[in-house]
KENU-279554 format. One record per residue: x, y, z of N, C-alpha, C in turn. Coordinates in steps of 0.2 Angstrom, whole numbers, padded with zeros to 4 digits, always signed. Layout:
<setis>
XYZXYZXYZ ...
</setis>
This chain:
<setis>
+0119-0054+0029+0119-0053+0036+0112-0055+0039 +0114-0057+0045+0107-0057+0049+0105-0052+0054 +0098-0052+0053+0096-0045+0059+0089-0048+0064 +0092-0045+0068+0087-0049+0074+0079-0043+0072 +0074-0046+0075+0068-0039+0074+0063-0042+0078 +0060-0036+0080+0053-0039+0085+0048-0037+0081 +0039-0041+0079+0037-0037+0077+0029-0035+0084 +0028-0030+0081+0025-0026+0087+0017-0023+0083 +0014-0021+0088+0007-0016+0085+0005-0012+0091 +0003-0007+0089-0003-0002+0095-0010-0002+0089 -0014-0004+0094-0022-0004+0089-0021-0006+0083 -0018-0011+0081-0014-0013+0076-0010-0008+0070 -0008-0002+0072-0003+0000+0068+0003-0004+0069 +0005-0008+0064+0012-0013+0066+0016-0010+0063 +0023-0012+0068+0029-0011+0066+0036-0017+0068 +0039-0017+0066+0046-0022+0063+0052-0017+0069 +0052-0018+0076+0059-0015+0080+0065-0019+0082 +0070-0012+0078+0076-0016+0076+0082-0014+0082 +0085-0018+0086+0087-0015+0092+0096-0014+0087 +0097-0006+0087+0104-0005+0084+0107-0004+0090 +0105-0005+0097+0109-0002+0103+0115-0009+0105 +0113-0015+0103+0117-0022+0102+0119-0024+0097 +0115-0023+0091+0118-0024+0085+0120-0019+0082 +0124-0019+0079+0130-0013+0073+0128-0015+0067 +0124-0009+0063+0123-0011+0054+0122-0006+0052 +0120-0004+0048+0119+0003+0045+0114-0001+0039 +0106+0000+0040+0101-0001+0036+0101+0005+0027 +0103+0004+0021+0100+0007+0017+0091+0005+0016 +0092+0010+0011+0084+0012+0011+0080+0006+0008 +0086+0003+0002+0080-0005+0000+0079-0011+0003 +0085-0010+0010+0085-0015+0016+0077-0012+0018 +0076-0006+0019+0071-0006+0023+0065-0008+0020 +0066-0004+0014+0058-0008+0008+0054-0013+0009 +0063-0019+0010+0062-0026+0009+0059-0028+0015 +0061-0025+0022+0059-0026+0028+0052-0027+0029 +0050-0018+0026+0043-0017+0027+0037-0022+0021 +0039-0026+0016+0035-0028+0012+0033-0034+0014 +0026-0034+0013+0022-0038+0017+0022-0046+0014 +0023-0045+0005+0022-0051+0003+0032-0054+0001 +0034-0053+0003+0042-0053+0002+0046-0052+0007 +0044-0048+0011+0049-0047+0018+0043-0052+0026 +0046-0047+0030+0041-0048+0037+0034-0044+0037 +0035-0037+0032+0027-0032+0032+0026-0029+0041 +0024-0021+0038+0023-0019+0043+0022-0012+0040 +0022-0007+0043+0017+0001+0044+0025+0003+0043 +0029+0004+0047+0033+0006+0051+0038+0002+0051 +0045+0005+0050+0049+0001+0053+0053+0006+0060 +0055+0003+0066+0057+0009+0075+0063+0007+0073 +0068+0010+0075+0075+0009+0077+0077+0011+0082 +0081+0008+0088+0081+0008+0095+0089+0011+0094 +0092+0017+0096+0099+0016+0096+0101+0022+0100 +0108+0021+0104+0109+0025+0107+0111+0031+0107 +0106+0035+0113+0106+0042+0112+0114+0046+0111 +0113+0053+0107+0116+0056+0103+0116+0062+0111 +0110+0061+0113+0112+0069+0117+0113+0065+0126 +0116+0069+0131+0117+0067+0136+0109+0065+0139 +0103+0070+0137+0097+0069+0141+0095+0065+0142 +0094+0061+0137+0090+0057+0130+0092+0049+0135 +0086+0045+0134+0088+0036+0136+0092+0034+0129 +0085+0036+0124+0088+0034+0117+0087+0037+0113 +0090+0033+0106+0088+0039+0100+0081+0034+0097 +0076+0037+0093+0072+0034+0090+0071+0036+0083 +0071+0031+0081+0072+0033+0073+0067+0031+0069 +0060+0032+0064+0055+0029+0060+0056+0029+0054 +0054+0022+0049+0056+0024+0043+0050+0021+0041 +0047+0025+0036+0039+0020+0033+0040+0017+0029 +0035+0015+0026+0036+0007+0021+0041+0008+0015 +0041+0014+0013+0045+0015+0005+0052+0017+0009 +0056+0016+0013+0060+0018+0016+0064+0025+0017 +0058+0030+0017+0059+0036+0018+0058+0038+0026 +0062+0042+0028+0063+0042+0038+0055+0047+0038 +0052+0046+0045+0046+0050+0048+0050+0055+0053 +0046+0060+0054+0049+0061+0060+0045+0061+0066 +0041+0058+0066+0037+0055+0073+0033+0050+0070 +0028+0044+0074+0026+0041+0075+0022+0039+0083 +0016+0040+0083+0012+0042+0092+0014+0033+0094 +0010+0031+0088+0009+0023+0092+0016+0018+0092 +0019+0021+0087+0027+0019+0087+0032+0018+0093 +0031+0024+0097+0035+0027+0101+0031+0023+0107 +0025+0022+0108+0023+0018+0114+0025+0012+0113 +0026+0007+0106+0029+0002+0108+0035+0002+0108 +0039+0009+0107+0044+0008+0105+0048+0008+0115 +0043+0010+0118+0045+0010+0127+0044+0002+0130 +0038-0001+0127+0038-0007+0128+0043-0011+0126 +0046-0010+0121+0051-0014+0117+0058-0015+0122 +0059-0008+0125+0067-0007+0128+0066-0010+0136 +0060-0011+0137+0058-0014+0144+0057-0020+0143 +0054-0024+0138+0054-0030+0137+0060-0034+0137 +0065-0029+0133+0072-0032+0130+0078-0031+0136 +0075-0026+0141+0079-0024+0149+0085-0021+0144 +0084-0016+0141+0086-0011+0140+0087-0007+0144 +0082-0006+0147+0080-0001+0154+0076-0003+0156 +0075-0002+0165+0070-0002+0168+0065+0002+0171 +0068+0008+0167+0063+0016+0169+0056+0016+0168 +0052+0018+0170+0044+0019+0168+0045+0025+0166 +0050+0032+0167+0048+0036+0161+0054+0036+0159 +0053+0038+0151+0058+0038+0148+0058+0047+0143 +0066+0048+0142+0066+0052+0136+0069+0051+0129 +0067+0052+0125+0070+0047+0119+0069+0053+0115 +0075+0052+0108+0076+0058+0105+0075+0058+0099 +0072+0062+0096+0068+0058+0088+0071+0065+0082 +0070+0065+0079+0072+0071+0073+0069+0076+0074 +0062+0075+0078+0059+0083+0080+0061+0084+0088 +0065+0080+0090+0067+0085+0099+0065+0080+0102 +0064+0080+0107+0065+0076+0115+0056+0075+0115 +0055+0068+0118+0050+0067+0118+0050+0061+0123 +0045+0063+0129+0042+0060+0133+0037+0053+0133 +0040+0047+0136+0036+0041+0137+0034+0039+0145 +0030+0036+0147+0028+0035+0155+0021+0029+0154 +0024+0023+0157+0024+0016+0157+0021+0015+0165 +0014+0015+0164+0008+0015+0169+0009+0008+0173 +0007+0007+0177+0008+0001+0184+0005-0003+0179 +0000-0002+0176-0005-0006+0174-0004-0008+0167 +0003-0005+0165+0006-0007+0159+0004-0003+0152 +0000+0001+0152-0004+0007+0150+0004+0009+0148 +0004+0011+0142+0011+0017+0139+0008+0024+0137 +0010+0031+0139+0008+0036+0135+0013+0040+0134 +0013+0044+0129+0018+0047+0124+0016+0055+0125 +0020+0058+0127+0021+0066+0125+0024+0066+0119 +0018+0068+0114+0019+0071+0108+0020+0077+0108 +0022+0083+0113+0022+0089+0111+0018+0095+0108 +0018+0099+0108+0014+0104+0108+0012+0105+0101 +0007+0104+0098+0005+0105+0090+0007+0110+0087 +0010+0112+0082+0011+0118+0077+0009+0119+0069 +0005+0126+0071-0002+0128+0065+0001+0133+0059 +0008+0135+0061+0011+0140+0056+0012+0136+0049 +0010+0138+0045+0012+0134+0038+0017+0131+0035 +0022+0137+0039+0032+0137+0037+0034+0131+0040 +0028+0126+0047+0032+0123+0052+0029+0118+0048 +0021+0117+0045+0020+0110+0045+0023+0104+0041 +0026+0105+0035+0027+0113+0029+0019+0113+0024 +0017+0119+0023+0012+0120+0021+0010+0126+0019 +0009+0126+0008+0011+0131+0007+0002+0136+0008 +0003+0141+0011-0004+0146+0013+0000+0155+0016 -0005+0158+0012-0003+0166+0014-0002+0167+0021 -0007+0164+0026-0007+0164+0034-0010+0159+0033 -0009+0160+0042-0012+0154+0048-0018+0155+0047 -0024+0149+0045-0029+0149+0047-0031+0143+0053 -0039+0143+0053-0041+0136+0057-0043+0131+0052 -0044+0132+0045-0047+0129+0041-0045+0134+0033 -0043+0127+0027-0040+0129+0022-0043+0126+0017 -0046+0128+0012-0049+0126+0005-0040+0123+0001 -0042+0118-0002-0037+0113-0006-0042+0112-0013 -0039+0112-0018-0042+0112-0022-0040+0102-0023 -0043+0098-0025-0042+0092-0028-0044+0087-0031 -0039+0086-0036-0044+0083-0043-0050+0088-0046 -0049+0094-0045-0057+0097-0048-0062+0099-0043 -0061+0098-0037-0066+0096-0035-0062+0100-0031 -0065+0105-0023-0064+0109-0017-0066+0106-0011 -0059+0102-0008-0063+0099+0001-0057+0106+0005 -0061+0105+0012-0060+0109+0016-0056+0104+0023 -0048+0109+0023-0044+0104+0029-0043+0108+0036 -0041+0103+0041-0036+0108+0044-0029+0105+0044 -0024+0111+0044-0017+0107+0045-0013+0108+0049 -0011+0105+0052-0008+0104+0061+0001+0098+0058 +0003+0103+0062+0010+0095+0062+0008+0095+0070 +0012+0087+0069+0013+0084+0076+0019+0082+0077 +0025+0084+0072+0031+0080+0072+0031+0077+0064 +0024+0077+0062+0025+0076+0056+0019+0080+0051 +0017+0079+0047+0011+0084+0043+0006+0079+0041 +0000+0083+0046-0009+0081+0046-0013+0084+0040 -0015+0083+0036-0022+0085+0034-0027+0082+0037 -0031+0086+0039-0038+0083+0043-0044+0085+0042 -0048+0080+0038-0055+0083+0034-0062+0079+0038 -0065+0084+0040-0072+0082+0043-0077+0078+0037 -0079+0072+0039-0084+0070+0034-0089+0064+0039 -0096+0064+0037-0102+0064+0037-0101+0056+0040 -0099+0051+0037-0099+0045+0039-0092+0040+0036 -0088+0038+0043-0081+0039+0040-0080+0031+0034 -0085+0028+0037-0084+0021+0034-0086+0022+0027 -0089+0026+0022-0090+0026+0016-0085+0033+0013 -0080+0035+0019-0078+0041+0014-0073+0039+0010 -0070+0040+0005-0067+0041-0001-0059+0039+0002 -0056+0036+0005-0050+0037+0007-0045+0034+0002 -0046+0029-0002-0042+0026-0006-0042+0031-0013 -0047+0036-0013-0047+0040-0019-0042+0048-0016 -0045+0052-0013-0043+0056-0008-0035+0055-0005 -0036+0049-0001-0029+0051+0001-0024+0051-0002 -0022+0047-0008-0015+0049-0012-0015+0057-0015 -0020+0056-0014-0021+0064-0022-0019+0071-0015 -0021+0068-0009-0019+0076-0005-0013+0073-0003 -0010+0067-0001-0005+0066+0000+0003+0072-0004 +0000+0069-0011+0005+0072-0014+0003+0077-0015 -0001+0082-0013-0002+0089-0016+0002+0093-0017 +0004+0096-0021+0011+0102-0021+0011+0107-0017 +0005+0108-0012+0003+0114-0007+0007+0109+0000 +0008+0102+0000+0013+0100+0005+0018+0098+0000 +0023+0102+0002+0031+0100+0002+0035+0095+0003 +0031+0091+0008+0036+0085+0011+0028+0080+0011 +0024+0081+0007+0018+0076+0008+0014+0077+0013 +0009+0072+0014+0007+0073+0020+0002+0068+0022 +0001+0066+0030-0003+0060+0031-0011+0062+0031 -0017+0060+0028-0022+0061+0030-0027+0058+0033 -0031+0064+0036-0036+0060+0041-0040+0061+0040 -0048+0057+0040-0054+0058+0039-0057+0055+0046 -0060+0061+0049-0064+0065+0054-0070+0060+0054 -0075+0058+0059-0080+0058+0060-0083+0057+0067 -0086+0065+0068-0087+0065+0075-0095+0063+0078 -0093+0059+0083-0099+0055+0085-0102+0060+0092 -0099+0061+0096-0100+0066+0103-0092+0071+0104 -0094+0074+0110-0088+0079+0109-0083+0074+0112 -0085+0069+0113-0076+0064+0118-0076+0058+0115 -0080+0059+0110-0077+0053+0105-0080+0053+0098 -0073+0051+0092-0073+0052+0084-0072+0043+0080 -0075+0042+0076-0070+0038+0069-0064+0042+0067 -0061+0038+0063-0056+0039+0060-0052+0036+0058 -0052+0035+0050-0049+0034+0046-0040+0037+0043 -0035+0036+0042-0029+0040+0041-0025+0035+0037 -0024+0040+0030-0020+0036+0025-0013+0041+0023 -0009+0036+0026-0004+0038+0029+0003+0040+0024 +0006+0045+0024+0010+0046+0018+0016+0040+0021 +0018+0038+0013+0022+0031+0012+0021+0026+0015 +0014+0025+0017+0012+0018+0020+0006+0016+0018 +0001+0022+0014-0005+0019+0013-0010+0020+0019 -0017+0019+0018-0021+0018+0023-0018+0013+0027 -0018+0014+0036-0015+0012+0042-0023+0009+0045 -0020+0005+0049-0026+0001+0056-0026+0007+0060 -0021+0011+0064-0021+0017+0067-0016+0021+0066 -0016+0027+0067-0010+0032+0068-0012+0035+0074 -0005+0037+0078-0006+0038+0086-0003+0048+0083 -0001+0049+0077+0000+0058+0077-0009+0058+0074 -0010+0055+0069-0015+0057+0064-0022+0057+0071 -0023+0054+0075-0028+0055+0081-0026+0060+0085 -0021+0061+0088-0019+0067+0089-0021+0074+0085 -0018+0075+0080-0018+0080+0074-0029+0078+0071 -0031+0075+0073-0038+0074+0073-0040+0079+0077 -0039+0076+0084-0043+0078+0089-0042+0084+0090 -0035+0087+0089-0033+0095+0088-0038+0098+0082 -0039+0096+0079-0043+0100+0074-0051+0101+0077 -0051+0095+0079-0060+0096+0083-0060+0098+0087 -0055+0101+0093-0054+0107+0097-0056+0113+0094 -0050+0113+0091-0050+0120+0087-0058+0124+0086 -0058+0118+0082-0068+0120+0078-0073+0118+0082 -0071+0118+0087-0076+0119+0094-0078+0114+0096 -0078+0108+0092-0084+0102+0092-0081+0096+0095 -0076+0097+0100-0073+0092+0102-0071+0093+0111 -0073+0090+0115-0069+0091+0122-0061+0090+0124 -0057+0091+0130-0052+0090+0129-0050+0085+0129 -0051+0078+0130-0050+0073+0131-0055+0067+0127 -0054+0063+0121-0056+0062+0117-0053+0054+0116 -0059+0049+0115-0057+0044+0113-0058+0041+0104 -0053+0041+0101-0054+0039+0095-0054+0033+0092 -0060+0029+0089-0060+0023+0089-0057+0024+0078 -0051+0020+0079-0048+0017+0073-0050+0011+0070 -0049+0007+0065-0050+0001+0062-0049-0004+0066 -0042-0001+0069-0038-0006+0073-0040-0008+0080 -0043-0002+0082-0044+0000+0089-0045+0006+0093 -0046+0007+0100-0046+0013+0103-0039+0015+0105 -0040+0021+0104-0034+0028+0105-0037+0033+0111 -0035+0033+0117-0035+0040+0119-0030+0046+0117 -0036+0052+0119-0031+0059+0114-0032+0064+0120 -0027+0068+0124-0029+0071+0128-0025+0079+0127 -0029+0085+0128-0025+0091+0126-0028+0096+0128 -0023+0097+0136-0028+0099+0142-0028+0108+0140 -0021+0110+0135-0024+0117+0136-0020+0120+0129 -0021+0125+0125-0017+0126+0118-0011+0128+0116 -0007+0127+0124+0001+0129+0125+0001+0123+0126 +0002+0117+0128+0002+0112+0130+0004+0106+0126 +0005+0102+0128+0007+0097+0122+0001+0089+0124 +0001+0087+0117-0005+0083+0115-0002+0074+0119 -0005+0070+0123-0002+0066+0125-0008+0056+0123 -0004+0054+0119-0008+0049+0116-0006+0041+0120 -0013+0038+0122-0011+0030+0125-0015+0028+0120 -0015+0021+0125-0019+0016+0119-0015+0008+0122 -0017+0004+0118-0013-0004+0118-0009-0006+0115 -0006-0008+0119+0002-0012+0113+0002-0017+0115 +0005-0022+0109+0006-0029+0110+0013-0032+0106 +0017-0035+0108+0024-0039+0106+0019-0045+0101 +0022-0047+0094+0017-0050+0091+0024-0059+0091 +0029-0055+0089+0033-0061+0088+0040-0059+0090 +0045-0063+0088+0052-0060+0087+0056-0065+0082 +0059-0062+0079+0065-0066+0074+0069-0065+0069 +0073-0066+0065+0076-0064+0062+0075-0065+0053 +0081-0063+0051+0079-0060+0044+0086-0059+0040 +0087-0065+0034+0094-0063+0030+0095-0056+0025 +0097-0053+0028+0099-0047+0023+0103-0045+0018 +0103-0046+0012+0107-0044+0006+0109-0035+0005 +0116-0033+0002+0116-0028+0004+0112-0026-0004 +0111-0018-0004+0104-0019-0008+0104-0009-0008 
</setis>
């Protein structure tokens, strides 16, 4: 069969958006594999799925699935393109949008100036929610790994952050570290990693090696779940610009009840199609 797809990036986290609200197909998990591989398929971070909403609120439903085609339950910079996508394709002409992801209802708002920002919703530190196994809540947790003791914070965004402060982010260890905390048995469902470097209170590096995708150009939850941790531990103002490999991310998190809202650039790269074997 053939599948239409666009491919997109925010600060170059790229993804492969597949509109199911006109096309009818039901993706398995090796279709998506193939999708996402970079030397055999189209390649991309991410694969968005565009399809129509389940609940009456909802514009749409949003659905991620990473490179090894295991579903996400959120994506920051995903969700921005995925607003420009339905507006491109006159889907819709709403400038805000709600669209319904596997963690609840989530807020899009599509600036004059073309600008997309995402309500990510309100961060959550309880262990049970990120999932993450700890006696209690703290601000900060010792992780034993490979031998060796680094010190994290854990926050979900929708999905589950490790976030570890280091000294200078461009030589930190991320191809060593982040699979090994990835899988750590103290997360149950894995977890994406981020490595911190903060430069003033309104602006950090950061590096985020993403569970089932590998080190990313950017993540739109991992700079969020960032910039929440550097709140947390004083050393961050509320309103924080994140410079990623790919590019800048603004992080804004005006109060601790509140929910985390992330912009940034997106761009449409191509569009086209793709023979699919069932698989």
């Amino acid at each position: 069969m053939n599948l239409h797809f666009t491919k997109m990036h925010g600060a170059g986290n790229d993804f492969v958006v597949i509109d199911l609200v006109r096309q009818h197909m039901t993706l398995s998990a090796g279709q998506l594999r193939y999708i996402a591989d970079r030397q055999r398929g189209i390649g991309c971070d991410q694969i968005l799925i565009v399809e129509p909403p389940q609940s009456p609120e909802a514009d749409f439903r949003y659905r991620i699935f990473n490179a090894d085609g295991t579903e996400a339950g959120q994506c920051g910079n995903g969700a921005r393109c995925f607003a420009r996508f339905v507006r491109e394709q006159k889907l819709t002409w709403k400038r805000v949008l709600v669209v319904e992801t596997t963690g609840g209802m989530m807020g899009l708002e599509v600036n004059e100036d073309g600008r997309i920002f995402a309500d990510l919703g309100a961060p959550r530190f309880e262990p049970e929610h990120i999932p993450f196994e700890a006696p209690a809540q703290a601000l900060s947790y010792e992780l034993d790994v490979d031998g060796s003791t680094v010190n994290i914070g854990a926050v979900s965004m929708g999905n589950p952050h490790a976030v570890l402060l280091v000294d200078r982010v461009d030589s930190a260890p991320v191809s060593v570290l982040g699979p090994s905390i990835e899988h750590h048995p103290r997360f149950p469902q894995r977890v994406n990693v981020g490595f911190m470097e903060v430069i003033s209170r309104r602006e950090i590096k950061l590096r985020v090696f993403e569970r089932g995708a590998g080190e990313t150009q950017a993540c739109g939850t991992g700079a969020c779940a960032a910039v929440v941790h550097g709140i947390r531990q004083g050393l961050l103002d509320r309103a924080v610009t994140v410079q990623l490999p790919g590019g800048k991310l603004s992080v804004s998190w005006r109060d601790d009840a509140g929910p985390v809202w992330l912009g940034g650039p997106t761009a449409t790269v191509f569009e086209g199609s793709i023979r699919l074997r069932g698989k």
